[in-house]
C-alpha positions in Angstrom: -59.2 -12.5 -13.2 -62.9 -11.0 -12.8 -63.9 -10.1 -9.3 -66.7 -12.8 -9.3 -68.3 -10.6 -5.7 -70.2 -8.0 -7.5 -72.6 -10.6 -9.1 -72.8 -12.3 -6.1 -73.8 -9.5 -4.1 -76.6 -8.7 -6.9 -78.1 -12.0 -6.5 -78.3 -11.7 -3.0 -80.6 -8.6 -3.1 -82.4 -9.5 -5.7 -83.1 -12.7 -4.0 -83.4 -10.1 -0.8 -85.9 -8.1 -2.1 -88.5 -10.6 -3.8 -88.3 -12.9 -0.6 -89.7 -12.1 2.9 -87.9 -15.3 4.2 -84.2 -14.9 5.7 -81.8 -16.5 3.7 -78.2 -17.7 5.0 -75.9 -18.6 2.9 -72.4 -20.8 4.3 -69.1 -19.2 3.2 -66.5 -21.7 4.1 -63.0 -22.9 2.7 -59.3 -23.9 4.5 -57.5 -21.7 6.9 -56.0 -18.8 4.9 -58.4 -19.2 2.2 -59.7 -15.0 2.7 -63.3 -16.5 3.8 -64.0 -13.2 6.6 -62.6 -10.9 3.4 -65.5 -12.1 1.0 -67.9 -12.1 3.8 -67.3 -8.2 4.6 -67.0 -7.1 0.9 -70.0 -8.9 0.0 -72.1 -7.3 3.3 -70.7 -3.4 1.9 -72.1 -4.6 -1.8 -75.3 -5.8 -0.8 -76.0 -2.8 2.2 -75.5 -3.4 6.0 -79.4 -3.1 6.6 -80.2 -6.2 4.7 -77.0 -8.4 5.4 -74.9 -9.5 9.0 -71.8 -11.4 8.7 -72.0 -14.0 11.4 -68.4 -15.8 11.9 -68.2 -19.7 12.8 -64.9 -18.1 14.8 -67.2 -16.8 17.3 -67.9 -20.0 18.8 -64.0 -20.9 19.5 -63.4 -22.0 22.9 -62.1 -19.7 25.0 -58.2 -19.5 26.2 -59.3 -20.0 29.6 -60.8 -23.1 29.0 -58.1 -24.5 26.7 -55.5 -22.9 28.9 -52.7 -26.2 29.5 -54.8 -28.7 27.7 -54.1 -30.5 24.4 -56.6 -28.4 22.7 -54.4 -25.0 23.4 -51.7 -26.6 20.8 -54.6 -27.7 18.0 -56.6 -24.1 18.3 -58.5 -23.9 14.9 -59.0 -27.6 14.8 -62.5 -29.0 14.8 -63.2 -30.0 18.6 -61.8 -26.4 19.8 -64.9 -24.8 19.4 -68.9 -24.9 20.7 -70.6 -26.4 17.9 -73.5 -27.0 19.8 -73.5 -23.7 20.6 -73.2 -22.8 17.2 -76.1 -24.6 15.6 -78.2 -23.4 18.4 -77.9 -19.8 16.8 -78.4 -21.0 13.5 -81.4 -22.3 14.4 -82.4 -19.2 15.9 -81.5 -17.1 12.8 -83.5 -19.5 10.6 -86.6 -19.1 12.7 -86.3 -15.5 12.5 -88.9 -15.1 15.2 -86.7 -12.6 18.0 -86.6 -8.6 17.2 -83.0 -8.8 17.8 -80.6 -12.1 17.7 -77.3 -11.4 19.5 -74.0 -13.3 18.0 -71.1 -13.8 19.4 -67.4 -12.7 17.4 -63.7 -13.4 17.9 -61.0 -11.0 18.0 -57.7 -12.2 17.4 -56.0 -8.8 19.1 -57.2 -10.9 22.8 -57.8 -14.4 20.9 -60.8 -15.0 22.4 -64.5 -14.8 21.2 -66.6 -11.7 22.4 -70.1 -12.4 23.8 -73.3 -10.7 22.0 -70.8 -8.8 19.5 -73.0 -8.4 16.7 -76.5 -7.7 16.3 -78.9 -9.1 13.9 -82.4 -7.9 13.5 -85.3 -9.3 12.3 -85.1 -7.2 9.4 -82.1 -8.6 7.9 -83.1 -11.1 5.2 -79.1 -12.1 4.4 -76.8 -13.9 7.0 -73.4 -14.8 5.9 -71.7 -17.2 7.9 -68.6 -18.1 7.3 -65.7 -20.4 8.6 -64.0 -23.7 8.0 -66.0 -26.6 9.2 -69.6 -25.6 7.9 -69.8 -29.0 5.2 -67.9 -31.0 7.9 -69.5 -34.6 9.3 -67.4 -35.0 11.9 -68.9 -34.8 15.8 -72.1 -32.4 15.5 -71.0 -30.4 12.5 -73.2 -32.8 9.8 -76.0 -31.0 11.7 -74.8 -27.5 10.3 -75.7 -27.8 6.9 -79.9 -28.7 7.5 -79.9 -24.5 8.5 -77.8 -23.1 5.3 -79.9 -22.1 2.1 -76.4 -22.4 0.1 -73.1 -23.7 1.0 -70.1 -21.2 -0.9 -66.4 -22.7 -1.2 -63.5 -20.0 -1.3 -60.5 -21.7 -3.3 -57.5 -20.5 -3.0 -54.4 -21.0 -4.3 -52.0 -23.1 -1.2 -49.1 -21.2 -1.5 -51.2 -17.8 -1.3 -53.2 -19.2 1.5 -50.2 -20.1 3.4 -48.3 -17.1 3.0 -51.7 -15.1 4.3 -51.5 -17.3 7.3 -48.4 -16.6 8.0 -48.7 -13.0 7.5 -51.3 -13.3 10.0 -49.8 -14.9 12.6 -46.9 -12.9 13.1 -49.0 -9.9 12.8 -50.5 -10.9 16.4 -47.8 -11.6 17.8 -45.8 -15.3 16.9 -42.3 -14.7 16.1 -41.8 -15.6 11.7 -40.5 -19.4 12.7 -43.1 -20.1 14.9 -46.0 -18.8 12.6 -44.5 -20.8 10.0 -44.9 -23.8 11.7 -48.3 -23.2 13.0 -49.4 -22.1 9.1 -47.4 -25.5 8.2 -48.3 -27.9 10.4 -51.8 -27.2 12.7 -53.2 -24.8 10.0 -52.5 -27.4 7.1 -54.4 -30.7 9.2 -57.3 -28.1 9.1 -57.0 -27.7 5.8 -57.1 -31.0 4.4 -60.1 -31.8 6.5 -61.8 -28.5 5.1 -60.7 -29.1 1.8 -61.9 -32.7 2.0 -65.5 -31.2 1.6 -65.3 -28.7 -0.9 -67.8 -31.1 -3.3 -70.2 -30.7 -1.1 -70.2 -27.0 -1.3 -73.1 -25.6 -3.9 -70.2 -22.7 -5.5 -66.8 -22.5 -5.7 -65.8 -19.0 -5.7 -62.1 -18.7 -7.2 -60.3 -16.5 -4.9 -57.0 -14.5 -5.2 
């Protein structure tokens, strides 16, 4: 299957470079789906000066506020992150008006998002943002889509995606049964309802 990233990445700097305006473009698709793996390849294709890769993730709630609530067992799930918080910095990079906007990231080595993690100047005329929930209508997420120039839908095959998941959640630390039934069973209720919007999406990139 052709790698369909290298002609994305051209259009974005040729967009880029015949367009003063900052353009951000919504990378979404289900759990698994490789979204933060397109993200970074397209930033190295199109150059690191012109594009930032600002992740949805970084707006999760923290562990300490989830800590011994019902939203500890559904982490990943729509109402377990700021949204509000979220759209306030997409407004922010769509206005473009700040020398330096400061963005927020998640590391799953602590599970927790990490204040002011990544810097976006006002140079950079490409944001990618990616994560799950960016064509959702649920709660405040319908008001998302008004700041994205183009929404992009990673499909994936399910039995790839789940396998990555669960890859990935042993990898920090769940034993293999217990990432199988988070990859299963909180992972898949995410999926559907991320899946559930992919006509809305502008693209569908096919992913492997």
């Amino acid at each position: 299957m052709r790698d369909p990233l290298p002609a994305l990445a051209t259009e974005l700097s040729e967009g880029a470079a015949g367009s003063q305006r900052r353009v951000i473009i919504g990378i979404l698709g289900a759990p698994g789906t490789g979204k933060s793996t397109v993200a970074q390849r397209l930033q190295g294709l199109v150059g690191e000066d012109i594009c930032v890769v600002v992740p949805m993730d970084g707006f999760h709630l923290s562990q300490d506020v989830i800590r011994g609530t019902d939203l500890e067992t559904r982490k990943g799930a729509a109402d377990t992150f700021d949204v509000g918080g979220y759209i306030n910095l997409l407004e922010r990079l769509k206005r473009n008006r700040e020398d330096v906007i400061y963005a927020p990231d998640y590391r799953r080595s602590v599970e927790d998002p990490i204040a002011a993690a990544i810097a976006i100047p006002k140079s950079v005329r490409v944001v990618l943002t990616e994560g799950n929930y960016l064509l959702a209508d649920t709660g405040r997420w319908g008001e998302v889509r008004q700041f994205l120039d183009e929404t992009w839908f990673v499909d994936t095959p399910h039995d790839v995606r789940v396998a990555r998941l669960i890859q990935r959640h042993t990898a920090f630390g769940k034993a293999p049964d217990v990432a199988a039934q988070w990859a299963k069973g909180s992972d898949e209720q995410n999926a559907l309802l991320v899946e559930a919007t992919r006509s809305r999406a502008d693209r569908i990139i096919v992913w492997q």
